[in-house]
C-alpha positions as CSV (number, residue, x, y, z in Angstrom):
1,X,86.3,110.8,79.4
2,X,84.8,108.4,81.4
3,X,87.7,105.9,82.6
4,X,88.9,103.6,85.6
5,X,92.5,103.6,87.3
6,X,94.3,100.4,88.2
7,X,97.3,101.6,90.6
8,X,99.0,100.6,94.2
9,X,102.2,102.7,94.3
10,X,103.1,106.5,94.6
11,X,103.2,106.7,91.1
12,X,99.7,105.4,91.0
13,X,98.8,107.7,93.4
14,X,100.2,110.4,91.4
15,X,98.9,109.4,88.3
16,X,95.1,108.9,89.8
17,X,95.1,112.3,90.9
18,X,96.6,114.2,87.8
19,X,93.8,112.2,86.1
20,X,91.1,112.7,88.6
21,X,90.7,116.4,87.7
22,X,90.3,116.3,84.4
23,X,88.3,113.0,83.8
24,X,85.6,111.0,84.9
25,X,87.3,108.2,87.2
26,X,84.7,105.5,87.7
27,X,86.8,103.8,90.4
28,X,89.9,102.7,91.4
29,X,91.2,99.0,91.2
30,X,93.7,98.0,93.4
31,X,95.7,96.1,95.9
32,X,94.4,94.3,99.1
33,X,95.6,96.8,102.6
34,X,98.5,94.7,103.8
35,X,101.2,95.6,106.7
36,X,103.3,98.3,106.5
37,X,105.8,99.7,108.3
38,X,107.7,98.9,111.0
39,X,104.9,98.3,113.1
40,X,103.4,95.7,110.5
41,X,100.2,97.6,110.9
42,X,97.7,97.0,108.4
43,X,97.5,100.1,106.2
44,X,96.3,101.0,102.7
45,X,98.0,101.5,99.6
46,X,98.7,105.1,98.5
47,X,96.7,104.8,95.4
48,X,93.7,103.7,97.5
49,X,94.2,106.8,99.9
50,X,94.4,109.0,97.1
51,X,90.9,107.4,95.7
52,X,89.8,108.6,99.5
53,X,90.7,111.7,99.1
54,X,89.3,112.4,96.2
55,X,85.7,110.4,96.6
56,X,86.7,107.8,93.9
57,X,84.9,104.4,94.9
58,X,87.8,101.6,95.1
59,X,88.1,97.9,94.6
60,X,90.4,95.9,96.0
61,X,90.3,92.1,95.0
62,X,93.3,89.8,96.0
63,X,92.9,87.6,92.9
64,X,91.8,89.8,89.3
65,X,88.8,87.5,87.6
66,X,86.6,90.0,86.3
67,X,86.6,93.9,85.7
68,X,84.3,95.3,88.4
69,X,83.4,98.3,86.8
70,X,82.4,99.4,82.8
71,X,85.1,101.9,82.0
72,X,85.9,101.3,78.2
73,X,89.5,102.5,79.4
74,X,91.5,101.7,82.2
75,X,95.1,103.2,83.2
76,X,97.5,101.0,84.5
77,X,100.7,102.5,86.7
78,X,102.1,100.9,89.3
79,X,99.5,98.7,89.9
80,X,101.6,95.6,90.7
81,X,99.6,92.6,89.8
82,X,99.3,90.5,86.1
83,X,95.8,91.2,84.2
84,X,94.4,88.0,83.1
85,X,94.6,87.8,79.4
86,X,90.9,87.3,78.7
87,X,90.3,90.6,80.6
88,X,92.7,92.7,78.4
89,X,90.9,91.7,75.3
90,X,87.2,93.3,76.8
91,X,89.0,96.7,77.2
92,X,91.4,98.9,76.4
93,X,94.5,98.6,79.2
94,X,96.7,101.5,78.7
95,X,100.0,100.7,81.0
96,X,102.5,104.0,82.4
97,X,105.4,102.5,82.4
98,X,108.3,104.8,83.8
99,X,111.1,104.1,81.1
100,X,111.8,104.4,77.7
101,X,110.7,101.1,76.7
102,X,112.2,98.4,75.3
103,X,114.9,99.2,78.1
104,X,114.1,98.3,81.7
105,X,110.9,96.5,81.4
106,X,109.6,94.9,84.8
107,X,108.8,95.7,88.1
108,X,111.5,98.3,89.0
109,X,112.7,100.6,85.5
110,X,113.5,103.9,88.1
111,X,116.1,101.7,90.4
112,X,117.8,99.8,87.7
113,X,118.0,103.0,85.7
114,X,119.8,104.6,88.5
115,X,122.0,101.7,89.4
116,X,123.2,101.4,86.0
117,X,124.1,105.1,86.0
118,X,121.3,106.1,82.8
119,X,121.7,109.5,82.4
120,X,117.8,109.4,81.3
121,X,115.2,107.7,81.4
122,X,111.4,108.7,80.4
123,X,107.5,107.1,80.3
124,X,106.2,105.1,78.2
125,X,102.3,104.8,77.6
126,X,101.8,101.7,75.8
127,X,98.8,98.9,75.3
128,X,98.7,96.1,78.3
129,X,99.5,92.8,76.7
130,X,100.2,89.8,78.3
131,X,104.0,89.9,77.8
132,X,105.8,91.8,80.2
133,X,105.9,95.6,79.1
134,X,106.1,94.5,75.3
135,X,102.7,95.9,74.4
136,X,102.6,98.5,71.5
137,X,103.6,102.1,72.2
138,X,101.2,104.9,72.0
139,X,103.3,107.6,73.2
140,X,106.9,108.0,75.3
141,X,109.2,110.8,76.4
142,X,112.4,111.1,77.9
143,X,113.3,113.4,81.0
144,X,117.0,113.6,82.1
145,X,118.5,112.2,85.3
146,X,120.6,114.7,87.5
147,X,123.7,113.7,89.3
148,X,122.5,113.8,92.3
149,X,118.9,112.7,91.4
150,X,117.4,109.7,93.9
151,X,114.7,107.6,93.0
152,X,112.0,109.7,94.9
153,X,112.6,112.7,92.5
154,X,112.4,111.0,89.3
155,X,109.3,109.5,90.5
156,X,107.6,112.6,91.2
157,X,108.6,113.9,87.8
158,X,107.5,110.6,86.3
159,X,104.2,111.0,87.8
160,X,103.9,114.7,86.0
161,X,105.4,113.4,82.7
162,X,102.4,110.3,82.7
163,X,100.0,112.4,83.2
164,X,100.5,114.7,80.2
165,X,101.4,111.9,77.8
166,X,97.8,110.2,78.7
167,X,96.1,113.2,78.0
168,X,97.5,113.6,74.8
169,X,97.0,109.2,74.1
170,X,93.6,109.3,75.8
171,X,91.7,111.6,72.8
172,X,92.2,109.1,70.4
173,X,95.1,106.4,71.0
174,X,97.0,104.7,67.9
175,X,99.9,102.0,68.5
176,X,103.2,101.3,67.2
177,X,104.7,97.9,67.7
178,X,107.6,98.0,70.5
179,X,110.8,96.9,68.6
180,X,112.5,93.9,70.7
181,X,116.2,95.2,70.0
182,X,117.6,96.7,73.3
183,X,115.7,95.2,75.8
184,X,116.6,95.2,79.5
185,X,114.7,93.9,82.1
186,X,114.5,95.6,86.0
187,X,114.2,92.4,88.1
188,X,112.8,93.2,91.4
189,X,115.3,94.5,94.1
190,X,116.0,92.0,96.3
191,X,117.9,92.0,100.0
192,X,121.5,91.4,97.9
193,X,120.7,94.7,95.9
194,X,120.9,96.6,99.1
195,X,123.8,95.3,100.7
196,X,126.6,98.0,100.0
197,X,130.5,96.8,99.3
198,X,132.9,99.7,99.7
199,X,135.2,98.0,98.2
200,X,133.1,98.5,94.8
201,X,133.7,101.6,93.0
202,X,132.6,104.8,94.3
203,X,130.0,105.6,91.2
204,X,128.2,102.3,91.7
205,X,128.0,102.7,95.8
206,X,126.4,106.3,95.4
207,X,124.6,105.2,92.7
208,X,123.0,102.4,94.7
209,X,122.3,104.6,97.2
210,X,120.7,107.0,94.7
211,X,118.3,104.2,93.5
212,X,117.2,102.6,96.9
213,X,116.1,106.2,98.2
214,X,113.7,107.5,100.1
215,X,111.8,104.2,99.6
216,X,113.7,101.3,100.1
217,X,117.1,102.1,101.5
218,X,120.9,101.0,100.7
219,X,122.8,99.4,104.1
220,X,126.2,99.2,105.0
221,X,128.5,98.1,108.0
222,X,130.1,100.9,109.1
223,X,132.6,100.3,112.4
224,X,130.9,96.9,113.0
225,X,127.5,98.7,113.4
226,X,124.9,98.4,110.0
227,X,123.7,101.5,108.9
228,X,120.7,102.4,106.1
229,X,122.2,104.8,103.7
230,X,120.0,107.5,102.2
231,X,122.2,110.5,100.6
232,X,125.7,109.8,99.8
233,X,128.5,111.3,97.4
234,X,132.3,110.8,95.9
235,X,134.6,111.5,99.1
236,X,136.6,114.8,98.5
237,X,140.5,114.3,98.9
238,X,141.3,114.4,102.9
239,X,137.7,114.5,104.5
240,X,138.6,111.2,105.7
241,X,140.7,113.2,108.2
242,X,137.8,115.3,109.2
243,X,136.5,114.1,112.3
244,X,133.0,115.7,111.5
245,X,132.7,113.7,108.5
246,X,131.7,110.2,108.1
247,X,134.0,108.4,105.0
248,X,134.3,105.3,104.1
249,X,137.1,104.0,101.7
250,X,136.1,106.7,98.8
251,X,132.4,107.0,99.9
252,X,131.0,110.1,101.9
253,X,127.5,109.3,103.9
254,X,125.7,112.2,104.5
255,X,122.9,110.9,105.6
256,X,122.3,107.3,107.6
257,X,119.8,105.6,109.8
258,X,121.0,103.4,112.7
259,X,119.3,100.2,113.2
260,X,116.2,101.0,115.2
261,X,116.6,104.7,114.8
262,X,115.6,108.1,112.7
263,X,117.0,109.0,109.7
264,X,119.8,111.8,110.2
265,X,122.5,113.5,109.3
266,X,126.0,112.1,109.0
267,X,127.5,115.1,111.7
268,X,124.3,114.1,113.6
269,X,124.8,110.2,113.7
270,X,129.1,111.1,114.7
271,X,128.1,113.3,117.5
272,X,126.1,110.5,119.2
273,X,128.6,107.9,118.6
274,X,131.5,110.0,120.8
């Protein structure tokens, strides 16, 4: 099937290469380079390094006015810009959305998932409208979340999941309207979502951890210094007494990244600090 990909994110990425060997990709449409890192160097989007890769040509506009290409279908995941309404209605706009819609529509379904301590969550492959994530459903599945799943591994197994719902939507696609009764909304995470409080309870501080990682990173102040938290867990009774642990009130870090410096292990980070 002839078709074009509108992605920025891993999951794009994913998703544009899962599709890329069994379709005809006419290009890629997505986001402008822009700095990354902590460098600020200017850098490319993952979808569009995937498109690279793979020889798929790749369009990048800042501002969406017209559909540069003549795909009759175009896959949306993780693409991370509004369609213009006129431009949905000359196509067919098939959206990946990574939850089991009506719950957590918006721009980050995976974090608020894990935040809110889901013990699943799923994709969704539904029609792009112009509401948010409240097009029609062609297709969705659930996958469960482990205890000690982070946001990078239920991405990846989001990214395999997308790719074998649109295979079996792409054939021939029919709809079913989205029902409105228990809908959530993922509001973009902001700097106050990844500001830890130890004095909230243990679930939510690991679970916050959980969601922020390995992308975008939960912080805490630890002794006075601020340290990003990426793997944490419920402290056992009397490791706060073990001198090669690092606890805080009921929380075990296990792994952290000084301001400045590499990610590493909790034993790591104590033996420097002596």
């Amino acid at each position: 099937m002839r078709l074009a990909v509108a992605a920025t994110a891993p999951l794009g990425a994913a998703v544009l290469e899962g599709l890329a060997g069994r379709h005809d990709v006419e290009l890629l449409l997505t986001r402008p380079d822009r700095p990354r890192g902590r460098g600020r160097r200017v850098g490319a989007p993952p979808a569009k390094e995937a498109a690279e890769r793979l020889g798929i040509p790749v369009e990048q506009p800042e501002r969406l006015t017209a559909f540069p290409g003549s795909a009759p279908v175009v896959v949306v995941a993780a693409y991370g810009a509004l369609i213009p309404a006129d431009l949905l209605g000359e196509r067919l706009w098939l959206n990946v959305h990574p939850s089991l819609l009506p719950r957590w529509r918006g721009a980050a379904p995976v974090e608020r998932a894990l935040m809110a301590g889901d013990a699943e969550t799923g994709v969704t492959i539904h029609r792009t409208t112009a509401e948010l994530d409240a097009g029609p459903i062609a297709a969705q599945r659930a996958l469960a979340i482990g205890p000690e799943d982070d946001a990078g591994v239920v991405y990846e197994r989001i990214g395999r999941l997308a790719v074998e719902l649109l295979e079996e939507v792409l054939p021939d696609p029919s709809f079913t309207p989205q029902p409105e009764e228990g809908a959530t909304y993922a509001d973009k995470i902001g700097p106050a979502d990844r500001e830890l409080d130890w004095r909230r309870p243990v679930e939510e501080t690991v679970n916050r951890v959980r969601a922020l990682a390995p992308h975008i990173g939960a912080w805490g102040n630890v002794d006075g210094r601020r340290l990003v938290v990426w793997r944490a867990r419920a402290a056992e009774p009397g490791t706060a007494e073990d001198r090669d642990r690092l606890v805080v009130g009921d929380v075990e870090l296990l792994e952290v990244q000084p301001e400045g410096r590499r990610r590493m292990t909790a034993a790591e980070y104590l033996r420097g600090r002596r």
